[in-house]
KETI-995460 format. One record per atom (N, C-alpha, C): x, y, z; residue in one letter. Coordinates in pm, 1 decimal. Atoms other than C-alpha are relative to their C-alpha. Layout:
# residues N
[[X Y Z] A];
...
This chain:
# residues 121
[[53.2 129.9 37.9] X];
[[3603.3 2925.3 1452.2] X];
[[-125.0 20.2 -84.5] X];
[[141.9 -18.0 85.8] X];
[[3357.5 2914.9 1176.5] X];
[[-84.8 -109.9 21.6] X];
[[108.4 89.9 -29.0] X];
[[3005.6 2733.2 1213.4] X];
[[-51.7 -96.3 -110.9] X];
[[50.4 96.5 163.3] X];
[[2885.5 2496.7 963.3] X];
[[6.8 -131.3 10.6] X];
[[-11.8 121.7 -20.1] X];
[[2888.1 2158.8 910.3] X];
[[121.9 -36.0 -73.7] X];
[[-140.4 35.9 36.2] X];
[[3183.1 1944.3 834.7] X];
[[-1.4 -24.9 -135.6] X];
[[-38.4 8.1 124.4] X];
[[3300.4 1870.8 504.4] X];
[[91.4 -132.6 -6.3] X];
[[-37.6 101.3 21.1] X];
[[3370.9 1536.7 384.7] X];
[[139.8 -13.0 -117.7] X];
[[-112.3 5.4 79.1] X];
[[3722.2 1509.7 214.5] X];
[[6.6 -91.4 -96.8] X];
[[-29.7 103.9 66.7] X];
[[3699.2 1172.1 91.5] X];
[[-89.1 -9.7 -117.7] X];
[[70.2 -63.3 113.4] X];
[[3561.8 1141.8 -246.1] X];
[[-81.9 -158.5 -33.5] X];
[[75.4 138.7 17.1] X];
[[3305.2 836.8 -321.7] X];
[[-0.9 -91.1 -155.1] X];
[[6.7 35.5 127.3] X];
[[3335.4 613.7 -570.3] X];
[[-97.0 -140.5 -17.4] X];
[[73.9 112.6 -57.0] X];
[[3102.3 346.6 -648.1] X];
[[0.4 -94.7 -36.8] X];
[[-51.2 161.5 -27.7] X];
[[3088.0 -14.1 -580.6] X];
[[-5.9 -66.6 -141.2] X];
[[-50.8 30.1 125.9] X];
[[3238.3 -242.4 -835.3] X];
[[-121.0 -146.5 -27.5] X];
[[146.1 92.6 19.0] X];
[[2936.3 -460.4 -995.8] X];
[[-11.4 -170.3 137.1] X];
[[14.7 142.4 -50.7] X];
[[3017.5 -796.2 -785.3] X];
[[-57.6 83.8 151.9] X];
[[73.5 -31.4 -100.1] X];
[[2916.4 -557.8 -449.4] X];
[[-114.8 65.7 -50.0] X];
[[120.4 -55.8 -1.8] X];
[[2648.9 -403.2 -615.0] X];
[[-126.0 -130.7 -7.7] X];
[[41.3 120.0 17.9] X];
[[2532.1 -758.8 -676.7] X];
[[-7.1 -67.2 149.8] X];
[[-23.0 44.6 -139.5] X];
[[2579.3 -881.1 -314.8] X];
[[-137.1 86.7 102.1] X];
[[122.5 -89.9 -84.8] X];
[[2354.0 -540.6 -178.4] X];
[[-98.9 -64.1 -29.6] X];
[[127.8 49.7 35.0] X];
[[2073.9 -657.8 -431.9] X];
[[-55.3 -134.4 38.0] X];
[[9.1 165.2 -68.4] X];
[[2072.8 -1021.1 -286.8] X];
[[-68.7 40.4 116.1] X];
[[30.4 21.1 -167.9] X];
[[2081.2 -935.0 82.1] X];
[[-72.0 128.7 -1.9] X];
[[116.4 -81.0 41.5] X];
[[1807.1 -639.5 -14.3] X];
[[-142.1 -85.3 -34.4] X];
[[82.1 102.2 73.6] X];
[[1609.6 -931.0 -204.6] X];
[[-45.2 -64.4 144.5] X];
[[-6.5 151.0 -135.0] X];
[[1651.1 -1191.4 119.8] X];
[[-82.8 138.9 123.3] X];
[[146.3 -76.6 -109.5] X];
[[1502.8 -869.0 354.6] X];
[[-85.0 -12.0 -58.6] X];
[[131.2 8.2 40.6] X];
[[1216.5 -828.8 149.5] X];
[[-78.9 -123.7 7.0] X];
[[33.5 118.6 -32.1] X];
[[1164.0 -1178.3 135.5] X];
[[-36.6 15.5 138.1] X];
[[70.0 -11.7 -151.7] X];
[[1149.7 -1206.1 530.2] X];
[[-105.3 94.2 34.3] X];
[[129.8 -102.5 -7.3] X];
[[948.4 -918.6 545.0] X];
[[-154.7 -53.9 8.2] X];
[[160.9 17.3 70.8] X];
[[657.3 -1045.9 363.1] X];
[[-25.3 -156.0 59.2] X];
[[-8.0 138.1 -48.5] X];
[[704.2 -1421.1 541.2] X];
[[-79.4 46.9 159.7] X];
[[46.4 -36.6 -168.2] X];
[[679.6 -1240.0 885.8] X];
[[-191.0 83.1 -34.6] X];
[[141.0 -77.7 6.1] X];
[[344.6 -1012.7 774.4] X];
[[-59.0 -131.5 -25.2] X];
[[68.9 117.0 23.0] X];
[[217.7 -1326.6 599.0] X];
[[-82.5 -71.9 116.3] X];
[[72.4 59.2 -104.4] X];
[[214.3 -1477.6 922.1] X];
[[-71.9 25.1 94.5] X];
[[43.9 -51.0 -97.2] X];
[[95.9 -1243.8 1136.4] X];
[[-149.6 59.9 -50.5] X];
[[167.9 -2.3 69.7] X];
[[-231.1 -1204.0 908.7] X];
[[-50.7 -132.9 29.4] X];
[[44.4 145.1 -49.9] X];
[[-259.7 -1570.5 962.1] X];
[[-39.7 -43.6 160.1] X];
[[11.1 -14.4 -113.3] X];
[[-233.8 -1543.3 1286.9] X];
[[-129.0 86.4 107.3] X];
[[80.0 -95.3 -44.2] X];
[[-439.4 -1287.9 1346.4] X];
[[-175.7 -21.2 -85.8] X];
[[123.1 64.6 99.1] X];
[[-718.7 -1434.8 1105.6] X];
[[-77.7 -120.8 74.5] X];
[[45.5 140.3 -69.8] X];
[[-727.7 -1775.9 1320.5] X];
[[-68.0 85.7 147.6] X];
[[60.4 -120.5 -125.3] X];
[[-739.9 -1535.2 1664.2] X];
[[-168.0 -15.0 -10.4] X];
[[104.8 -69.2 72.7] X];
[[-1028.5 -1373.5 1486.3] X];
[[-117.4 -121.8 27.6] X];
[[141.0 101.9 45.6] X];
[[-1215.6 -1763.8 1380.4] X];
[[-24.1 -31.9 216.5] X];
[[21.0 62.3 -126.2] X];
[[-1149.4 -1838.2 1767.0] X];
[[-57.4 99.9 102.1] X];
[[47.2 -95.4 -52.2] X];
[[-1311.7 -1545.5 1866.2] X];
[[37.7 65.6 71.2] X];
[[-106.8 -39.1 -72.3] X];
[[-1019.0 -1364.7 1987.9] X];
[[-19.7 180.6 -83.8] X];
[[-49.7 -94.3 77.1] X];
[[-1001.6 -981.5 1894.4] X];
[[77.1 92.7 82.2] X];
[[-129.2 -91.8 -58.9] X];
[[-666.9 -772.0 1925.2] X];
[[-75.7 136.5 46.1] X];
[[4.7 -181.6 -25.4] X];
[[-663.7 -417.8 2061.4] X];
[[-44.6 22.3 121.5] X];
[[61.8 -12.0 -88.7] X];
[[-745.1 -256.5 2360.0] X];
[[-103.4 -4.6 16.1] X];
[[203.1 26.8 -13.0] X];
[[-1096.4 -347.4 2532.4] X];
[[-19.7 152.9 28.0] X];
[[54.6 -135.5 -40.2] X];
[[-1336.3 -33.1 2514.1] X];
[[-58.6 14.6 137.5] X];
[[94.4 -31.6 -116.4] X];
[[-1475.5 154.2 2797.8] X];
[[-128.1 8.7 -18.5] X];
[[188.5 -32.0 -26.3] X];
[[-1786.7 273.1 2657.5] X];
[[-93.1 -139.9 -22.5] X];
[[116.0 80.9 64.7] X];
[[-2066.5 76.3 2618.5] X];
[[-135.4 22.3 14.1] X];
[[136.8 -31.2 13.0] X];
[[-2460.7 88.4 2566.0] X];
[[-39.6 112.0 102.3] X];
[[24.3 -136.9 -124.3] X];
[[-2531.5 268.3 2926.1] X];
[[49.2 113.3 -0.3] X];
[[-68.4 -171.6 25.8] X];
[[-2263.5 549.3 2890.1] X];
[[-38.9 63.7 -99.0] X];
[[38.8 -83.2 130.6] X];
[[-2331.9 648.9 2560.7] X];
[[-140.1 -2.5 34.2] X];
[[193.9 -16.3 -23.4] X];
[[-2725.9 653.1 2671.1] X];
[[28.3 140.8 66.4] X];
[[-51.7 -104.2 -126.7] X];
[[-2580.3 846.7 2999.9] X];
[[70.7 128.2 -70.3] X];
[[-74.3 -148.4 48.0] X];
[[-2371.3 1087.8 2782.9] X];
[[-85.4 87.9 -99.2] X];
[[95.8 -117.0 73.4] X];
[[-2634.7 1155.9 2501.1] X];
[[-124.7 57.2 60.0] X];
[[80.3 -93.2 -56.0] X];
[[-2878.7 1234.1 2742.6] X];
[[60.2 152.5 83.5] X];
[[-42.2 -89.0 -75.2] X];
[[-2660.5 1485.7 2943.5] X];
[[110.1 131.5 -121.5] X];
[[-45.3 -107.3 134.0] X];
[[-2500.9 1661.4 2606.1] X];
[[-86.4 87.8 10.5] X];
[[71.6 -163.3 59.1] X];
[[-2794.3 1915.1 2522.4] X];
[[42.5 47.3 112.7] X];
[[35.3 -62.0 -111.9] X];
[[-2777.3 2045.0 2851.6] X];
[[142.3 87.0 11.3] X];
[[-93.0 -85.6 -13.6] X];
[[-2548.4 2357.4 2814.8] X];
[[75.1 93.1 73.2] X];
[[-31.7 -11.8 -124.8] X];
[[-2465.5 2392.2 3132.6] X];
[[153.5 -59.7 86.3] X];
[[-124.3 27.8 3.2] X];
[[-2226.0 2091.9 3118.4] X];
[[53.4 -9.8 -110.3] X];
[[-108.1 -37.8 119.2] X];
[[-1916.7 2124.1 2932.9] X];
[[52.6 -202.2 -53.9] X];
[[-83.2 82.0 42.2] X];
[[-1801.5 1806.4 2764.7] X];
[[141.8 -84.1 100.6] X];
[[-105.4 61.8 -124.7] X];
[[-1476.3 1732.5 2991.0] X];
[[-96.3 -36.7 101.2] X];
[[92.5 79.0 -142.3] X];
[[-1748.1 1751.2 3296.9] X];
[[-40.7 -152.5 -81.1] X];
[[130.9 148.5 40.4] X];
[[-1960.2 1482.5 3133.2] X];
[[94.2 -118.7 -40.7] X];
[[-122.7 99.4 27.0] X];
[[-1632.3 1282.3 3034.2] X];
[[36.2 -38.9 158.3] X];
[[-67.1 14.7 -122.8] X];
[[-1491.1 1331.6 3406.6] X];
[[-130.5 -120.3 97.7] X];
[[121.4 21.6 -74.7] X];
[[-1845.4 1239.4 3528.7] X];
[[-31.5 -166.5 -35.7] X];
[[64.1 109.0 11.8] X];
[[-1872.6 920.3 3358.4] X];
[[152.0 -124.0 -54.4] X];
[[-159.2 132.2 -45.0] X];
[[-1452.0 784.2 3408.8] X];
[[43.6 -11.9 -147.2] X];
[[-9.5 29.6 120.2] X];
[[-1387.2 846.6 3037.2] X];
[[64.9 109.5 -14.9] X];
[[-67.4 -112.9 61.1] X];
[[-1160.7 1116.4 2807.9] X];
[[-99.4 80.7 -67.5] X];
[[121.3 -57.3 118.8] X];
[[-1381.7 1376.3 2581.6] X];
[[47.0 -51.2 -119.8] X];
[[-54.9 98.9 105.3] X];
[[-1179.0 1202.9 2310.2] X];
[[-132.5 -161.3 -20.4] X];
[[90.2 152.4 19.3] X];
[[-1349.7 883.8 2360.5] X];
[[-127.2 26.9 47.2] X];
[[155.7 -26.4 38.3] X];
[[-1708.8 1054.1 2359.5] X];
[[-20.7 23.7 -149.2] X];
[[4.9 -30.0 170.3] X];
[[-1607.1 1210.4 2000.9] X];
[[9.7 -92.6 -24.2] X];
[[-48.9 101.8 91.7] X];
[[-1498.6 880.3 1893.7] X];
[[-118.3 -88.3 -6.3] X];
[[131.9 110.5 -55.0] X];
[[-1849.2 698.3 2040.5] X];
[[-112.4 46.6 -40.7] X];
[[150.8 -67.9 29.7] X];
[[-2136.4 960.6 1954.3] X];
[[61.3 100.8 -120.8] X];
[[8.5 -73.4 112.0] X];
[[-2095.6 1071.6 1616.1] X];
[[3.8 145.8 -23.0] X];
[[86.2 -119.9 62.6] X];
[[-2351.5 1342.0 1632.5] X];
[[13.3 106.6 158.5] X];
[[-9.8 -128.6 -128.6] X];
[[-2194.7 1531.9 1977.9] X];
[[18.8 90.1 -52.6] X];
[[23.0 -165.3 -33.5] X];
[[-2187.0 1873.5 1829.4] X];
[[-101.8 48.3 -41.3] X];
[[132.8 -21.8 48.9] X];
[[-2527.9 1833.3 1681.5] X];
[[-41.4 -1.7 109.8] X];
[[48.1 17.0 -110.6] X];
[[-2620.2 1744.2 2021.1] X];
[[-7.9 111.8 66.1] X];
[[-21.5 -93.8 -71.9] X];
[[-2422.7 1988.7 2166.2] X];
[[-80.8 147.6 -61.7] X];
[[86.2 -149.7 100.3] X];
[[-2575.5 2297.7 1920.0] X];
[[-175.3 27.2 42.0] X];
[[144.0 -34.7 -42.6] X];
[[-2903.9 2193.2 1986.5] X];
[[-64.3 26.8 125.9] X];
[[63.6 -33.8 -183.9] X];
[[-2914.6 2206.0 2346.9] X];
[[46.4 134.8 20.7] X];
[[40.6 -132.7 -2.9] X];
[[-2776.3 2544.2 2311.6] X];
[[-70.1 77.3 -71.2] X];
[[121.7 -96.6 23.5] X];
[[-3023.9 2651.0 2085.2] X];
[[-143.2 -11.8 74.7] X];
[[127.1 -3.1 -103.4] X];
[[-3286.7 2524.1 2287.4] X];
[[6.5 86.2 147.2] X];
[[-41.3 -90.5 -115.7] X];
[[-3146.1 2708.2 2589.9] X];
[[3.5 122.9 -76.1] X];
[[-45.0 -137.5 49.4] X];
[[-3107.9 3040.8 2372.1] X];
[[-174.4 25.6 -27.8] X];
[[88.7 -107.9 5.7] X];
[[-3470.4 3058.6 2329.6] X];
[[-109.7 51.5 75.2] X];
[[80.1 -44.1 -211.4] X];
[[-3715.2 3260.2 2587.5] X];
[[-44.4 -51.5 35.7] X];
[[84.6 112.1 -79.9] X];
[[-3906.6 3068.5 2799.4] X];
[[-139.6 111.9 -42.7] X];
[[154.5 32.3 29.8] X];
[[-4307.2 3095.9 2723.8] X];
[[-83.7 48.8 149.4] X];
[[52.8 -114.6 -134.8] X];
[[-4455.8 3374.4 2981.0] X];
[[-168.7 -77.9 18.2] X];
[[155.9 57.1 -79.5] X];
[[-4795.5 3204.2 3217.2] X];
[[-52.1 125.1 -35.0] X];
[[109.2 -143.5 -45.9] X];
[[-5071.3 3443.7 3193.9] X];
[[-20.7 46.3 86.3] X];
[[-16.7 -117.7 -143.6] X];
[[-4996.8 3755.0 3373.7] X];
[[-37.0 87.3 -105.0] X];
């Protein structure tokens, strides 16, 4: 048995102008609906909007966490997931909320990388 794909015998010939005329209609009439249905659903979604309605899932973070997370970033001790786990959130949705987390993160390990400042002994 040889492997391959099948092979079509029948030979195509193509449609005689009155069906090619029929596709372009009921091609025409989707597009039409198409743009009737978006139409409306911008409209829809525009009024929403004046009534002070907005789509999409509600966020978790808000003002306090992101305070709570950019204070606990430098500190290179915790890892990102902790500080996500720690405050009921993904590390995804810290990148997506604090811009500047690997500036954060960099600087708290360079501040940890350099010696501590010997008392007089």
């Amino acid at each position: 048995m040889a492997l391959g794909s099948p092979r079509c015998t029948k030979t195509w010939t193509p449609p005689p102008p009155g069906g090619r005329l029929v596709f372009h209609v009921f091609a025409a009439l989707a597009e039409f609906i198409r743009e009737l249905i978006v139409a409306g659903t911008r409209e829809g979604l525009a009024a929403a909007r004046a009534r002070g309605r907005v789509g999409g899932r509600p966020t978790v973070m808000n003002a306090d966490l992101i305070r709570a997370a950019r204070d606990m970033l430098p500190n290179p001790e915790a890892s990102v997931t902790a500080i996500a786990k720690l405050l009921g959130v993904s590390p995804g949705t810290l990148y997506n909320h604090i811009p500047d987390l690997r500036e954060l993160r960099a600087a708290g390990r360079a501040r940890a990388a350099l010696p501590t400042a010997q008392t007089g002994q």
